[in-house]
N, C-alpha and C positions, 0 to 999 in steps of 0.2 A: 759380531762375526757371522752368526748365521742370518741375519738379514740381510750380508752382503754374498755370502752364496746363494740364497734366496730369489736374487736379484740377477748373478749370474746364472742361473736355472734358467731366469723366466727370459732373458734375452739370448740363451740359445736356442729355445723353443721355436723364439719367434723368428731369427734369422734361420731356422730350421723349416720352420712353414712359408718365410718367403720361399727359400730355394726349392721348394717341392712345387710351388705353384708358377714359378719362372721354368720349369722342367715341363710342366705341364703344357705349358702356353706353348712352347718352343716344339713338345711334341704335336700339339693341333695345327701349326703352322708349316711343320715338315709332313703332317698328314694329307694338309692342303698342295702342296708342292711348289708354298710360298718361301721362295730363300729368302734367309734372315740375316740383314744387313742394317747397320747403323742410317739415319735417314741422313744425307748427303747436303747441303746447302743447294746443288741441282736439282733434286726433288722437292725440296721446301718450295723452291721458286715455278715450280711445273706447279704444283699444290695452288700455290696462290693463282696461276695463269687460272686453270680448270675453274676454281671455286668462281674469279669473276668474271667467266665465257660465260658459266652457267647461271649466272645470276645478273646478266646483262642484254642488252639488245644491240645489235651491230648496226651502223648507221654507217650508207656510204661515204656521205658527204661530196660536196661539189667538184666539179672537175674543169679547167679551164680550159678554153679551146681560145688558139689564137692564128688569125690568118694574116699574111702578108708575101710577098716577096723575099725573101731569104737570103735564095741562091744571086738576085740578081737576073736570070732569066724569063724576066718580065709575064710569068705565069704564076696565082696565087695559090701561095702553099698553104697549110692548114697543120698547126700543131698543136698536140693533145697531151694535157695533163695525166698522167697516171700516177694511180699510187695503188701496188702490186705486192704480194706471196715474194717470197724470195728466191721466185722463178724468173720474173720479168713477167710474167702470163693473166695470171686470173686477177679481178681487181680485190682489191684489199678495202674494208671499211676504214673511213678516216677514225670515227669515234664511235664511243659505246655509250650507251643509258640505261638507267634501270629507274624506272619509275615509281617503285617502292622504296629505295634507299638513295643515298645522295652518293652518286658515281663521283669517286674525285676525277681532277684533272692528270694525278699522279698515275691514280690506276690506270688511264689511257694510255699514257706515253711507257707506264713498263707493258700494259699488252701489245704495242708497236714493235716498243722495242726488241720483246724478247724474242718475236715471230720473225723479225730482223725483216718489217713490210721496208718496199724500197721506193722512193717518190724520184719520179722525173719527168720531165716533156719529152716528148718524143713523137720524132720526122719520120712517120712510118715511111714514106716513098725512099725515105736512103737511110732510113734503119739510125738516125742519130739521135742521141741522145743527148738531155743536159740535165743530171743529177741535183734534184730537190734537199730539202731540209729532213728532218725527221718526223716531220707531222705535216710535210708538204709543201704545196706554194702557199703564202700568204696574200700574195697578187702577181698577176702577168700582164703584161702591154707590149702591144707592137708600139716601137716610139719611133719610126719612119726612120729615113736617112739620115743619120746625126753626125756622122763620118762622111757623108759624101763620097762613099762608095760607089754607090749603084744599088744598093741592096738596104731593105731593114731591119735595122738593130732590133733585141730582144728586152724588155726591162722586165728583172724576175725581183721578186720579194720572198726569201725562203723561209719557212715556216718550222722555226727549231723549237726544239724541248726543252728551253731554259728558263722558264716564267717570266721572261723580261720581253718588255716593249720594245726595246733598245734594237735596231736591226739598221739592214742596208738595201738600201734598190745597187742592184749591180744590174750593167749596159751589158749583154752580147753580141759579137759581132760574128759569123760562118766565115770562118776562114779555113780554105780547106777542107773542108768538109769537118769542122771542129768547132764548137763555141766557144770562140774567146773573148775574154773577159777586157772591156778596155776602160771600164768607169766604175765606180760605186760613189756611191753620198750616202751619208746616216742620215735615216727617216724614221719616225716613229710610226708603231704600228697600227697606234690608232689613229692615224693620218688618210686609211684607205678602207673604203666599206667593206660590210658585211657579205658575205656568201651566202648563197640562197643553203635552204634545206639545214643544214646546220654552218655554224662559226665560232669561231675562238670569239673572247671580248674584251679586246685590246682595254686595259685600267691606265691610268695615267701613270701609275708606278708599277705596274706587271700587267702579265698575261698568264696568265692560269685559269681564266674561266672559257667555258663555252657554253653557247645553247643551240636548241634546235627548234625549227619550224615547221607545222605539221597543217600549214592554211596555204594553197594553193595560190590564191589573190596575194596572200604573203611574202612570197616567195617570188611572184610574178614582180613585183614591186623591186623588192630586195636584189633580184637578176636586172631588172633598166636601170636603177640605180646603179648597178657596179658596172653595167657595159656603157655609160656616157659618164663613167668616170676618169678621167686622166691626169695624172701623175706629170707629165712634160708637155706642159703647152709651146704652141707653134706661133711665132710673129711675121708682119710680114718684110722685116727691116732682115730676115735670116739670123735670127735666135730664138732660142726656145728658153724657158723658165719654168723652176721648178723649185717648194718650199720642203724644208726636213729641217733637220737638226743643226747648229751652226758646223758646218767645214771646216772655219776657221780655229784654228785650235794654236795659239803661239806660245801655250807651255810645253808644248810639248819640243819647243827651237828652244835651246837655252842661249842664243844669240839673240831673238827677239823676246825673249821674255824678260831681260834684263833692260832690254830698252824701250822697251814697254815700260817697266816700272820704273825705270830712271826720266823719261822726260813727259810719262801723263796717256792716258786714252785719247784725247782731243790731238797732242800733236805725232803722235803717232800715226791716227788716221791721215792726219795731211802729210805727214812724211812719204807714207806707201802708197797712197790710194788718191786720185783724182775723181774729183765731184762731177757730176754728168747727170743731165736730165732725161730725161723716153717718156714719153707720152706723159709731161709735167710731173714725174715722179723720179727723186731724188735719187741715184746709185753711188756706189762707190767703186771706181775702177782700179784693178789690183793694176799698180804702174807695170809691174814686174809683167802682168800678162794681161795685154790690153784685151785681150778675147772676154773675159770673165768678169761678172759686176756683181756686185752684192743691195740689193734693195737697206735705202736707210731714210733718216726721216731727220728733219733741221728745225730748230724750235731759238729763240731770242729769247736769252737770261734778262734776270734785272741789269746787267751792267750794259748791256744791249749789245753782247758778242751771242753769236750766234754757233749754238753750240749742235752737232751732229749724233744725235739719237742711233750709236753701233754696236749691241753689245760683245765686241769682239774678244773678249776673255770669258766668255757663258758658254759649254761646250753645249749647253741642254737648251740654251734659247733658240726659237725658230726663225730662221734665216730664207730668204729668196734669193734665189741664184740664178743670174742670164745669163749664157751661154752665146756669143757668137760664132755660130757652128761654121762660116765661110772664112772665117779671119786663119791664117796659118797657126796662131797658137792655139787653137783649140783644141781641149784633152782629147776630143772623140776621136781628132784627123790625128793624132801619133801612135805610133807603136805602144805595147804595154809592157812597161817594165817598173820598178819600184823606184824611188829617190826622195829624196829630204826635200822639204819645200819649204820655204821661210814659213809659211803658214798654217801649212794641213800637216800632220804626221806623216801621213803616206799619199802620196797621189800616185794612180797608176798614169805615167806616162813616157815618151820617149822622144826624143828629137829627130828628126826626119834629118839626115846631112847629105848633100851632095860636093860629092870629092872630084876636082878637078882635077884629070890625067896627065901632065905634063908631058 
């Protein structure tokens, strides 16, 4: 019995001298004219911004500048990468380092984010814009008339914050004084170089690292290589061609994925697709749209049938894709709108019709 009052004594003592020393504290803090509030989730996250500003180095990283014809009025325009404060105005560092501790990838994309930096190209002579990714472009190409406008297209690669390779080249075309969107293809990212001064580096299963370049001849190198690099090459038959990820996707038709599995890869391809040669290499023309060929390759079994090398059920295998941009069905010459395609999940495109008036 008296060991247990004993006990009760010595733990009101001591919740006694906490609360004299929590009185204390509160009065040196109201002496300060510091107001005393619980710390907020918003300030944890300011806490961590602060801790790695200051324990970090701001790196601008690269900016793209791309010239061409736009508008159509056969004068070269010039458009410039930004990536800016959450002004439009002053430029924003793409990445941080700290050369004493190992900067993550993570750290960078929440100091982006939180500052809420904004990336886009921009037509300073008419004030337009076309809105980037969260950590910017990852490539820009003037890819000339592909539409048969009069004017050139834009191809952007935008630079998100999602650790993954996995991305899209989207086509723009100025309509109206607007970027509109009238293609995309899934490309991998480590499909297009490096940026001078610093880069992300594209893994074959992600994209979470970066580094940087601090050798001038480096750099010099790094910048020829990425300006005689091209994404959409020119023929002179009027197509262009360009490799990424397969297009082709027929799980995603449950009309064609069922007859796919029901009559085989081999006569499938010959049901949809006719065989075509271009400069002695093999294609496969989509019947449905004779504009469009897919590169493939023919090889003789032992039974001595000759079977067609397509992996057309591999969303992730690399495919080649020709384009003939004069033929009427071509995706660049239609309007952009969304639809089901035996093939792709989404293509952006639309039918040109002319309605006679009776």
């Amino acid at each position: 019995m008296k060991l247990r009052i004993y006990l009760i004594i010595l733990i009101l003592i001591f919740l006694n001298n906490e609360q004299i020393i929590a009185q204390q504290k509160v009065k040196k803090v109201k002496a300060n004219n510091i107001p005393v509030k619980p710390l907020l989730i918003v300030d944890s996250l300011k806490l961590k911004l602060d801790t790695l500003l200051k324990n970090s180095i701001p790196i601008l990283g690269y900016r793209f500048v791309v010239s061409g014809d736009f508008n159509g009025d056969h004068i070269t325009d010039t458009l410039y990468e930004r990536y800016t404060d959450s002004t439009f105005q002053n430029e924003a560092p793409k990445y941080y380092d700290n050369p004493d501790t190992n900067f993550e990838y993570f750290d960078m994309v929440f100091i982006n984010e939180y500052l809420n930096k904004i990336s886009f190209i921009e037509w300073r002579k008419l004030n337009i814009k076309l809105i980037g990714g969260q950590l910017g472009f990852h490539y820009i190409e003037n890819c000339g008339d592909i539409n048969l406008d009069g004017k050139d297209e834009l191809l952007v690669v935008k630079q998100w914050s999602d650790m993954s390779n996995l991305n899209h080249a989207y086509i723009y075309t100025l309509e109206k004084n607007h970027w509109k969107e009238i293609y995309a293809t899934p490309v991998w990212e480590w499909q297009f170089p490096l940026t001078p001064s610093a880069s992300m580096i594209p893994g074959m299963f992600g994209n979470f690292q970066y580094a940087f370049t601090q050798n001038d001849t480096l750099d010099k190198e790094i910048e020829d290589t990425l300006k005689a690099f091209k994404f959409i090459n020119y023929y002179p038959d009027h197509s262009i061609e360009f490799s990424g990820m397969n297009p082709i996707n027929i799980y995603d038709d449950e009309k064609a994925e069922k007859e796919y599995n029901r009559i085989g890869d081999q006569a499938y391809i010959k049901k949809h697709f006719r065989k075509v040669y271009i400069n002695d290499s093999l294609y496969l023309k989509d019947i449905k749209n004779p504009a469009i060929c897919y590169k493939a390759e023919e090889f003789e079994n032992d039974e001595k049938e000759n079977i067609i090398l397509f992996d057309i059920e591999d969303p992730a295998g690399m495919v080649t894709t020709r384009i003939f941009i004069n033929n009427p069905l071509s995706p660049f010459r239609k309007k952009t709108i969304k639809i089901k395609h035996r093939h792709t999940s989404i293509i952006k495109q639309s039918i040109k019709t002319k309605k006679k008036i009776n």
